[in-house]
C-alpha positions in Angstrom: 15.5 14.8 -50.8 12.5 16.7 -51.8 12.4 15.5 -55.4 12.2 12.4 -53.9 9.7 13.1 -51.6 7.3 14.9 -54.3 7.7 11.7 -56.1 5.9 9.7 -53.5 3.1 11.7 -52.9 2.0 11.2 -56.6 2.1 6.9 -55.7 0.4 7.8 -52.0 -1.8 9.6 -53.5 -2.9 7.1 -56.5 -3.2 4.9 -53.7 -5.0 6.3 -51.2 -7.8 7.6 -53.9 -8.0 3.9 -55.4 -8.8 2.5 -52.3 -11.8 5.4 -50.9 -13.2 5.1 -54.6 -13.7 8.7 -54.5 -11.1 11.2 -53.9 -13.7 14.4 -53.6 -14.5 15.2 -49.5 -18.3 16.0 -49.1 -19.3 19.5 -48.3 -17.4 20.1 -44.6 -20.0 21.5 -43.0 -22.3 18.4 -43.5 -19.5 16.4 -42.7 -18.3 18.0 -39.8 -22.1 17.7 -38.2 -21.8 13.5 -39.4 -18.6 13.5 -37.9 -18.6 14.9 -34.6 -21.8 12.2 -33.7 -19.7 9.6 -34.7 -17.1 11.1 -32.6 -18.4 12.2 -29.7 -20.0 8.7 -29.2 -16.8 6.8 -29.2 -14.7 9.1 -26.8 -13.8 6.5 -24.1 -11.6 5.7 -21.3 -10.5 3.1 -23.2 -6.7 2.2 -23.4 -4.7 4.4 -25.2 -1.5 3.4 -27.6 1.8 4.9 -26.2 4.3 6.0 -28.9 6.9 5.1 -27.3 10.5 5.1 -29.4 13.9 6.0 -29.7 15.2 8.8 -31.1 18.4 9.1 -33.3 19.6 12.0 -32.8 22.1 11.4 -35.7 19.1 11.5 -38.2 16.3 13.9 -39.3 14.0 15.2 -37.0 10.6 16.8 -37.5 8.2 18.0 -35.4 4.1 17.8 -36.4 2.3 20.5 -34.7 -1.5 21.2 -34.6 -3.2 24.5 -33.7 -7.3 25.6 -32.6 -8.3 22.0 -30.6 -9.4 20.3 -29.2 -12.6 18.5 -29.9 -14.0 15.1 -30.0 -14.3 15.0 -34.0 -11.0 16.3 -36.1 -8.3 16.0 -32.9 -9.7 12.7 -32.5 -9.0 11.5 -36.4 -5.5 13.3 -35.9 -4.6 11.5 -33.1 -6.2 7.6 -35.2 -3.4 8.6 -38.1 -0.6 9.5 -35.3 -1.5 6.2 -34.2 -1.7 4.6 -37.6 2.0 5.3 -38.5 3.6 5.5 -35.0 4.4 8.6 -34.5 4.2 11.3 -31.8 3.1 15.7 -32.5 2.5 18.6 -30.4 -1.0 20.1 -30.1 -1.5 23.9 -29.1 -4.6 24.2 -27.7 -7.2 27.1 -27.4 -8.4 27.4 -24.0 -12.1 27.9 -24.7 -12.5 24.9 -26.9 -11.6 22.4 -23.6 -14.6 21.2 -21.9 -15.4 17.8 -20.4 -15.7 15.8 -23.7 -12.6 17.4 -25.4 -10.2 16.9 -22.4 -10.7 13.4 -23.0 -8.9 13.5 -26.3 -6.5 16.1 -24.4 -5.4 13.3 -21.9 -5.5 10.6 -25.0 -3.0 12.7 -26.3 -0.6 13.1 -23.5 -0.7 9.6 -22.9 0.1 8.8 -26.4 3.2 10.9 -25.7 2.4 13.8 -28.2 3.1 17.2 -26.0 0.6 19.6 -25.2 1.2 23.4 -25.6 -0.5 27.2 -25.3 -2.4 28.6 -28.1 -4.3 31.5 -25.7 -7.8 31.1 -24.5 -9.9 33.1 -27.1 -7.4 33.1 -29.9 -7.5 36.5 -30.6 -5.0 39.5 -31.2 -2.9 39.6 -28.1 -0.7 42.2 -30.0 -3.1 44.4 -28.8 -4.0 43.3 -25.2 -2.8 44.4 -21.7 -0.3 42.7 -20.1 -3.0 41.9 -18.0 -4.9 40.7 -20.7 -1.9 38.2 -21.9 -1.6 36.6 -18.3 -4.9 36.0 -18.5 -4.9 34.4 -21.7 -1.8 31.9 -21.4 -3.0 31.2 -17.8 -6.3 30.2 -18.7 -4.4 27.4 -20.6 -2.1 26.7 -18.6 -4.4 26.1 -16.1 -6.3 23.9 -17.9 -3.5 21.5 -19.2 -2.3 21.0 -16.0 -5.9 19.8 -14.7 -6.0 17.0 -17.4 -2.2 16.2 -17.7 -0.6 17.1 -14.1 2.2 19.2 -16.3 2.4 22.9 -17.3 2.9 23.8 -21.2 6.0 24.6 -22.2 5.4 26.9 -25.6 3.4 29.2 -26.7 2.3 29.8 -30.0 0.7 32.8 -30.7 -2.3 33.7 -32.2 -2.0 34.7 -35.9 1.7 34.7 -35.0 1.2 38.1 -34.2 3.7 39.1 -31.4 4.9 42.1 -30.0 7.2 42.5 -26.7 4.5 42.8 -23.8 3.7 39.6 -24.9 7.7 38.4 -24.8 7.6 40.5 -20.9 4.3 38.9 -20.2 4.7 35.3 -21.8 7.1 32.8 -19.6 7.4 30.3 -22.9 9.5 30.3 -25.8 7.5 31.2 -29.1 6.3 28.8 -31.8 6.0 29.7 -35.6 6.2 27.1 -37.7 6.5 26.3 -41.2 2.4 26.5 -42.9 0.8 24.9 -45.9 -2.6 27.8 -45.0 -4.5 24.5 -44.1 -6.5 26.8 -42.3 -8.1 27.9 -45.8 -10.7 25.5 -47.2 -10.1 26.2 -50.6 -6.6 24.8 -49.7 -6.9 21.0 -51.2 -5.4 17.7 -49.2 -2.6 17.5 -52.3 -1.8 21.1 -51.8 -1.2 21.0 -48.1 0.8 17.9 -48.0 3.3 19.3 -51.5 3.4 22.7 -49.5 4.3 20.7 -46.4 6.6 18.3 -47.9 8.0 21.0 -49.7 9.2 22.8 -46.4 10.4 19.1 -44.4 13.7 20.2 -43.3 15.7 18.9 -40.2 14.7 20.4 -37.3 12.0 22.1 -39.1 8.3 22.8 -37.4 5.2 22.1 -39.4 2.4 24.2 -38.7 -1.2 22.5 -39.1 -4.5 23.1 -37.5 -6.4 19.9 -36.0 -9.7 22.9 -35.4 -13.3 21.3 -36.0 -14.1 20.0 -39.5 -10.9 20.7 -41.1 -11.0 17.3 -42.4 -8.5 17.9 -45.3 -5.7 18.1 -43.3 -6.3 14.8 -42.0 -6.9 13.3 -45.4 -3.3 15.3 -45.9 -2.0 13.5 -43.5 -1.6 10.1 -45.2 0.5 12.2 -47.8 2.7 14.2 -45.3 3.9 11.0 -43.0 4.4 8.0 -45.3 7.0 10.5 -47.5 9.0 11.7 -44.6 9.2 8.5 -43.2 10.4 6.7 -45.8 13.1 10.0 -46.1 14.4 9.1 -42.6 12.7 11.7 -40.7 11.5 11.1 -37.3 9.0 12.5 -35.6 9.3 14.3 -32.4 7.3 17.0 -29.9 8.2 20.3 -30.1 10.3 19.6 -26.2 12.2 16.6 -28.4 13.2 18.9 -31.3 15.0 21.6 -28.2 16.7 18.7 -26.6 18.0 16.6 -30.0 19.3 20.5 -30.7 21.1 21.2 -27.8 18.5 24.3 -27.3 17.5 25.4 -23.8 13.7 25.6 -22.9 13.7 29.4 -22.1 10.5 31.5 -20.9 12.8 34.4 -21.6 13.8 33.7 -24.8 12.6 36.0 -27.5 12.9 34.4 -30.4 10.4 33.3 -32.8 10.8 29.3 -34.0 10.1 27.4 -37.2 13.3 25.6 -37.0 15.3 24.6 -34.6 19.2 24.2 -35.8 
């Protein structure tokens, strides 16, 4: 399967570069200041496409996952690809970046039918916070997701996946890893991410990406990482999806740590 799938990103990719004329992104600083006007100018109540399908639960599934939204520039060019190929992710959201602009492309999300999950408020090291400190954190979240989509989250993923058990006492969500391609690094190219990504597509596996401001190369990454795993078999389900397909209980006591779900 994944010599298979390596051999279609090289066609994707001839592809997708024949048809921009130029493969090379612009600096991302200047284009994440370009981008975000654009963006923030065409955040509307407009309707929204649901992804609405079936699930086989016979076949492959996968679940897309996004960390450090939202905001009205790179969540919003996520969500235009989900929408592109039909298919539906989880986004784990950092509780400071939601203000009145960006809970627009919260609630555009949830009505797409992608879930929406915990990723603290701040993002920092909760491995060394107060229980106290934790609540606060995941409630601040919490809190706020259930103000734009009338439902709590239901996993948490933690901040530089750095855990420790105050956080498992503290914490009433199951725990989200995920498999990375370190699209969080710049130097990191579109090609890499998606090979790294594709490299790791397993069934029941959980792909870690980051939708956070200007990270424009994993949405270029994108349009390699889908079209393979689609034309594989895989479907694409939330991170709730993935549990129930498995037979795995939703448990705010369990302590495990997932990337896969078997």
């Amino acid at each position: 399967m994944k010599r298979s799938i390596l051999a279609l990103i090289m066609t994707i990719s001839m592809t997708i570069s024949a048809g921009c004329g130029n493969s090379e992104l612009p600096d991302e600083t200047t284009q994440t200041t370009e981008t975000t006007t654009a963006a923030e100018t065409t955040v509307t109540e407009s309707a929204v496409k649901k992804l609405d399908y079936e699930v086989d639960p016979s076949k492959p599934v996968i679940a897309l996952t996004f960390d450090d939204g939202p905001n009205t520039s790179t969540t919003k060019m996520v969500l235009d690809k989900l929408e592109k190929y039909g298919v539906r992710a989880s986004f784990f959201l950092i509780g400071n970046n939601i203000n009145d602009e960006s809970a627009k492309i919260v609630k555009r999300a949830y009505d797409m039918g992608c879930e929406i999950n915990n990723h603290s408020k701040t993002h920092g090291y909760m491995n060394s916070m107060t229980a106290e400190e934790i609540k606060s954190e995941v409630d601040f979240v919490s809190d706020k997701v259930m103000e734009i989509t009338g439902e709590p989250t239901k996993f948490f993923r933690p901040p530089y996946i750095a855990v420790n058990e105050t956080m498992y006492e503290n914490i009433d969500m199951p725990f989200i890893a995920g498999f990375g391609c370190n699209d969080w690094d710049a130097k990191v190219t579109a090609d890499e991410r998606a090979k790294k990504t594709l490299e790791q597509a397993a069934d029941g596996a959980i792909i870690l990406l980051h939708d956070a401001q200007g990270n424009l190369q994993t949405v270029t990454a994108l349009d390699k990482i889908i079209p393979p795993l689609l034309e594989e078999g895989y479907q694409f389900v939330t991170v709730s999806e993935l549990f129930e397909i498995k037979g795995k209980e939703i448990n705010g006591s369990d302590t495990n740590l997932y990337s896969i779900v078997e």
